[in-house]
KEKE-3310 file (N, C-alpha, C; in steps of 0.2 Angstrom, whole numbers, plus 5000, padded with zeros to 4 digits):
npx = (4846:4832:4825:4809:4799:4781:4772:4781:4786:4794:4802:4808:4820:4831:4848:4855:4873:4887:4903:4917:4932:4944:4951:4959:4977:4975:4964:4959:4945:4931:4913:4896:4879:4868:4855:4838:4829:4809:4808:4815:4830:4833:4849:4863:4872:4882:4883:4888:4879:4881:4893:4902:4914:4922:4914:4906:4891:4883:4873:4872:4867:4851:4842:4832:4822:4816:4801:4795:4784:4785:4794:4788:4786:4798:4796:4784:4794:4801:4792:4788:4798:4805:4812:4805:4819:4828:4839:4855:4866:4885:4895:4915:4924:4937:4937:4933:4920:4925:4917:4900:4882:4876:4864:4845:4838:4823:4823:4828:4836:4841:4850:4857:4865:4871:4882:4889:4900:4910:4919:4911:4901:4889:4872:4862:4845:4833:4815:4808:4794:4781:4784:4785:4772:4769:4775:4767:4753:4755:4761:4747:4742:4748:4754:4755:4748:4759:4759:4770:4780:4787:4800:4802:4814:4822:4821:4838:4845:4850:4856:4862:4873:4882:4897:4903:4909:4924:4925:4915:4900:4902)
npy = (5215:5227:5236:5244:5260:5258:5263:5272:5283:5283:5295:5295:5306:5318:5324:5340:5342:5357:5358:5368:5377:5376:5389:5391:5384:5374:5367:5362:5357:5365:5360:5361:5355:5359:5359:5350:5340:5335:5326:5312:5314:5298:5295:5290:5290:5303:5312:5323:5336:5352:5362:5376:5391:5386:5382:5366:5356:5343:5327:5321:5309:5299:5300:5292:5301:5300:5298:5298:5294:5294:5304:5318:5330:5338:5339:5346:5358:5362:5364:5377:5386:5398:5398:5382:5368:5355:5346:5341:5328:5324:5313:5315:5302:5289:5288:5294:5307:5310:5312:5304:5303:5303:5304:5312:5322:5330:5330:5342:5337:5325:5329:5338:5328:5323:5333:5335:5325:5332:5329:5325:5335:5346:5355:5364:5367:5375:5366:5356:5363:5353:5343:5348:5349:5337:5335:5342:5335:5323:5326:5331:5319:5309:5316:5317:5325:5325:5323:5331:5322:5322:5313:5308:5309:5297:5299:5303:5291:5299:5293:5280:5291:5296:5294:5281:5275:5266:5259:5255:5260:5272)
npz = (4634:4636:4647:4645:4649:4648:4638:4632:4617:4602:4592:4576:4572:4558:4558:4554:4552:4555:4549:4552:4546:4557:4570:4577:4580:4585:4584:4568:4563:4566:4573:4573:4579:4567:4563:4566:4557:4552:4545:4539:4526:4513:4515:4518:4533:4538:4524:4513:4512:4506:4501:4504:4505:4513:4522:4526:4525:4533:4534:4546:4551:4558:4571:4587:4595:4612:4619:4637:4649:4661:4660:4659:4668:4666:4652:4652:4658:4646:4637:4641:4639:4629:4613:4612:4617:4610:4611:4602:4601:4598:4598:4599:4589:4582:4569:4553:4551:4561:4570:4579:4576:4594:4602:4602:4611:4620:4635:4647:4658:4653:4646:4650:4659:4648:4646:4657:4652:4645:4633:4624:4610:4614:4609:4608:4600:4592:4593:4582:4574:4572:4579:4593:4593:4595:4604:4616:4613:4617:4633:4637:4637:4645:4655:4675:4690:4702:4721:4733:4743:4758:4766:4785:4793:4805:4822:4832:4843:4858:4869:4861:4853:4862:4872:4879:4895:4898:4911:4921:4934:4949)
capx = (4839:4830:4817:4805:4790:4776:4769:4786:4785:4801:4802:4815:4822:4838:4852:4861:4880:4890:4910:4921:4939:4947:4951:4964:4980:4973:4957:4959:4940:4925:4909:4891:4873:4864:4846:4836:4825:4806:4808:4824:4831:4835:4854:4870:4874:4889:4884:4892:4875:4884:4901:4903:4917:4926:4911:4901:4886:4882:4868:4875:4862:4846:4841:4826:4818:4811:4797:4794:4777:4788:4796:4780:4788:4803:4794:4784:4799:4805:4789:4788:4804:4804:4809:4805:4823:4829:4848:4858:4873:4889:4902:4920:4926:4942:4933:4932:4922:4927:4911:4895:4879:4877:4858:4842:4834:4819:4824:4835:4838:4845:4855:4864:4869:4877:4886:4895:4904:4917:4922:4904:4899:4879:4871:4853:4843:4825:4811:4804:4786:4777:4788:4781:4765:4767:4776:4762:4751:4760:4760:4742:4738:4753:4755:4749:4754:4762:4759:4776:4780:4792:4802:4803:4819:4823:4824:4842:4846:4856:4861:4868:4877:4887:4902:4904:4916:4927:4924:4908:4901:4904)
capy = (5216:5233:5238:5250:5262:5255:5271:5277:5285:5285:5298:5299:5313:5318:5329:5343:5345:5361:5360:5374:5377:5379:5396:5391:5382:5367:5362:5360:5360:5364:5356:5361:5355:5366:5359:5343:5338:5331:5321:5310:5308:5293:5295:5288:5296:5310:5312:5331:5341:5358:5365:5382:5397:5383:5375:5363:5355:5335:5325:5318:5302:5297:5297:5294:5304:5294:5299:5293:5295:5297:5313:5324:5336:5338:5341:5354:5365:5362:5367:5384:5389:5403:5394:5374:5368:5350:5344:5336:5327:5321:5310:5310:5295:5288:5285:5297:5313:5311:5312:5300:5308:5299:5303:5319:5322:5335:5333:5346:5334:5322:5333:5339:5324:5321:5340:5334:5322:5335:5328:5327:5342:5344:5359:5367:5370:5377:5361:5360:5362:5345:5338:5352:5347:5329:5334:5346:5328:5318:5328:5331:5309:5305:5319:5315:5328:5319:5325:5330:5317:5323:5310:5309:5305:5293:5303:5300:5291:5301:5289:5279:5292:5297:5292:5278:5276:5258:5259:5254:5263:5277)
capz = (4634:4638:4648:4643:4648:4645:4632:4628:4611:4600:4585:4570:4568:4555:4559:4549:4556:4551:4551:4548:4547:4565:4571:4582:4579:4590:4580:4561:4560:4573:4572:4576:4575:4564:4563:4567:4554:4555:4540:4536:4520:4513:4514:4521:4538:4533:4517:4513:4507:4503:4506:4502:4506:4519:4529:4523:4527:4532:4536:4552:4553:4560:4578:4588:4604:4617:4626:4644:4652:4667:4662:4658:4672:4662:4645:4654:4659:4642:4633:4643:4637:4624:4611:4614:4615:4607:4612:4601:4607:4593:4600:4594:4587:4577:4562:4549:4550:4567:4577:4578:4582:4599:4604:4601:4617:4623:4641:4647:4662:4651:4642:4657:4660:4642:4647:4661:4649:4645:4626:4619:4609:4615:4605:4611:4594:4594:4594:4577:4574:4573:4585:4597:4593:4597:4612:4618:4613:4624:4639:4639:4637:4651:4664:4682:4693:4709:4726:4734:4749:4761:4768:4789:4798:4810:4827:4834:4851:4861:4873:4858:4852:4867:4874:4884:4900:4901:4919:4925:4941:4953)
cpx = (4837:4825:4814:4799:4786:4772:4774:4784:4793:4799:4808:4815:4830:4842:4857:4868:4885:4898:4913:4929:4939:4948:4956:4970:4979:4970:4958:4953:4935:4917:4903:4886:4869:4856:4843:4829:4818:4805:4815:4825:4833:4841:4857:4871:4882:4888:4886:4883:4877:4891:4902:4909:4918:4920:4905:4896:4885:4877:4872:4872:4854:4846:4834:4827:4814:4807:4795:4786:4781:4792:4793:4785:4792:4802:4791:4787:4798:4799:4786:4793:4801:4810:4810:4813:4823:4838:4850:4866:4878:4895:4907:4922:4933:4942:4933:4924:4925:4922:4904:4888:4877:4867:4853:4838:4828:4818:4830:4836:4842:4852:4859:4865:4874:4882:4890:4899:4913:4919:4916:4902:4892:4877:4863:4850:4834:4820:4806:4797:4781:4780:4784:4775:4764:4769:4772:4756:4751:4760:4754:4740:4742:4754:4751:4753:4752:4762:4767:4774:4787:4793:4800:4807:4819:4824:4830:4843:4850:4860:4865:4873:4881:4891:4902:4911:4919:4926:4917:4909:4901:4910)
cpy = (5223:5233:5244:5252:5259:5263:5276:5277:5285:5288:5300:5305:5313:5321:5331:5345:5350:5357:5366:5375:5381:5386:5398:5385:5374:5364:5364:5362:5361:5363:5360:5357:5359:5366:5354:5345:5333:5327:5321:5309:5303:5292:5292:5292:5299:5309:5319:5332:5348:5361:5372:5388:5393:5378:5371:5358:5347:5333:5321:5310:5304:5297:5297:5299:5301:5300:5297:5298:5297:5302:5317:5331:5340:5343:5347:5359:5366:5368:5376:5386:5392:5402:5386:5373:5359:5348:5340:5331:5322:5318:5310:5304:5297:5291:5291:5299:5314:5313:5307:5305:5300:5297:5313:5318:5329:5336:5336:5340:5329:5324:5336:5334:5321:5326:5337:5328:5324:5335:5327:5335:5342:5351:5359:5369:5372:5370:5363:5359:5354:5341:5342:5350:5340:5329:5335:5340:5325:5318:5328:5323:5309:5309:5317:5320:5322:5322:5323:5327:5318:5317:5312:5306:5301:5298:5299:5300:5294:5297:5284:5281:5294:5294:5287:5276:5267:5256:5260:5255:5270:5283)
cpz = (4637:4639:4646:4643:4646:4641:4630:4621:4608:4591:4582:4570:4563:4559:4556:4555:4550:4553:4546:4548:4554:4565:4577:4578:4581:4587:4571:4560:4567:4571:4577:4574:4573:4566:4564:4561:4555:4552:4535:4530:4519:4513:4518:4526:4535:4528:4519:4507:4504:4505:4500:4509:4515:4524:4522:4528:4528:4534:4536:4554:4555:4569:4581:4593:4606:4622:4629:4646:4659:4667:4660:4661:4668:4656:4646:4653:4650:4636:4633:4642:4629:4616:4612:4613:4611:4608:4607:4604:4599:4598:4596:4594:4582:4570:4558:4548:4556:4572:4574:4582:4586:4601:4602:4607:4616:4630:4642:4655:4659:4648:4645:4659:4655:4641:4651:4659:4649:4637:4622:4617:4611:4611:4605:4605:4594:4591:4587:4576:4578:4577:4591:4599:4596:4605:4619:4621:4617:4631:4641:4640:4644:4657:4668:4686:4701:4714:4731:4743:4753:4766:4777:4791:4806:4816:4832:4842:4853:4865:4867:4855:4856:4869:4879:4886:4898:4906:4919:4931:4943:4949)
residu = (UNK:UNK:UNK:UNK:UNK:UNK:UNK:UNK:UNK:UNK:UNK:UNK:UNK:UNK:UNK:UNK:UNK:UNK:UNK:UNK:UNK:UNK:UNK:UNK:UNK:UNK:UNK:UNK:UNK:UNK:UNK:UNK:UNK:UNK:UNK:UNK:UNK:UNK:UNK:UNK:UNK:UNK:UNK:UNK:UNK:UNK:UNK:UNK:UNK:UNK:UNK:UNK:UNK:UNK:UNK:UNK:UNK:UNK:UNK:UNK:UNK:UNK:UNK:UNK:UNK:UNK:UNK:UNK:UNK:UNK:UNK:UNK:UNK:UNK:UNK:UNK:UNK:UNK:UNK:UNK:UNK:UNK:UNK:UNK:UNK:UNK:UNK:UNK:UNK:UNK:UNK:UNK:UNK:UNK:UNK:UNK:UNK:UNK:UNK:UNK:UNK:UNK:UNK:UNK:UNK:UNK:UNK:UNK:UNK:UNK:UNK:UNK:UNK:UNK:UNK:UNK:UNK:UNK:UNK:UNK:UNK:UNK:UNK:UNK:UNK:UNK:UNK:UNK:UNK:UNK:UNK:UNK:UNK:UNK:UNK:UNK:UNK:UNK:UNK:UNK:UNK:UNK:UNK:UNK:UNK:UNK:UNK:UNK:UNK:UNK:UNK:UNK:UNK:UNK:UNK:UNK:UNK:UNK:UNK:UNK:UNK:UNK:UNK:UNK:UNK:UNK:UNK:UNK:UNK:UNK)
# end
């Protein structure tokens, strides 16, 4: 069971993945996301769309982007950036091409958390249009700015943090 937002939005998107021949003795091929798409075709995830002069081209699957009402802040930063960014993130796996796409984000907060994995490839690509637009959309209905609340600490007793004697008295 999952909980969720109440006014989350979740948007398909596709995603094209490049691989090329390695460039090192270590990696046979190396693997990026090229583009996110805002209308998926109907195909098979890894289908091969083009391969030309060693790389070729796949349509990686389908994912959605969840929008939370509770990360407006988030989307913000994101949308002040010169150009909107959009993360993708590819798992490897066993399996034959060798990677799954995993998730497509619009928050750079989440997306640094799928960075500190180590063995995920994540890939910042520019926010395509109409996604822009919805996102723009979105923040205007859901943002609330929040008035910041600083905490106050307990003031500490000195007399309990002192040393006490064994010897009682004089």
């Amino acid at each position: 069971m999952s909980l969720e937002v109440p006014g989350t939005v979740r948007i398909p998107v596709g995603v094209v993945a490049e691989r090329r021949p390695g460039v090192t003795p270590w990696a046979e091929f190396t693997w990026a996301a090229r583009e996110v798409l805002e209308d998926c075709p109907p195909i098979a995830p890894w289908t091969l769309l083009r391969e030309e002069a060693g790389r070729s081209l796949f349509f990686a699957g389908v994912a959605e982007v969840a929008l939370h009402p509770t990360d407006t802040d988030n989307y913000i930063h994101n949308l002040e950036q010169d150009p909107p960014r959009i993360w993708v993130l590819l798992r490897p796996v066993e399996a034959p091409p060798g990677l799954r796409l995993q998730a497509v984000t619009v928050d750079a907060g989440e997306a640094q958390l799928y960075a500190e994995s180590g063995s995920d490839l994540l890939e910042a690509l520019p926010m395509p249009p109409r996604l822009r637009l919805v996102l723009e959309r979105f923040v205007a209905e859901h943002h609330k700015v929040r008035a910041f609340h600083k905490r106050k600490r307990d003031r500490a007793d000195a007399e309990a943090l002192g040393r006490r004697s064994r010897v009682e008295g004089p």
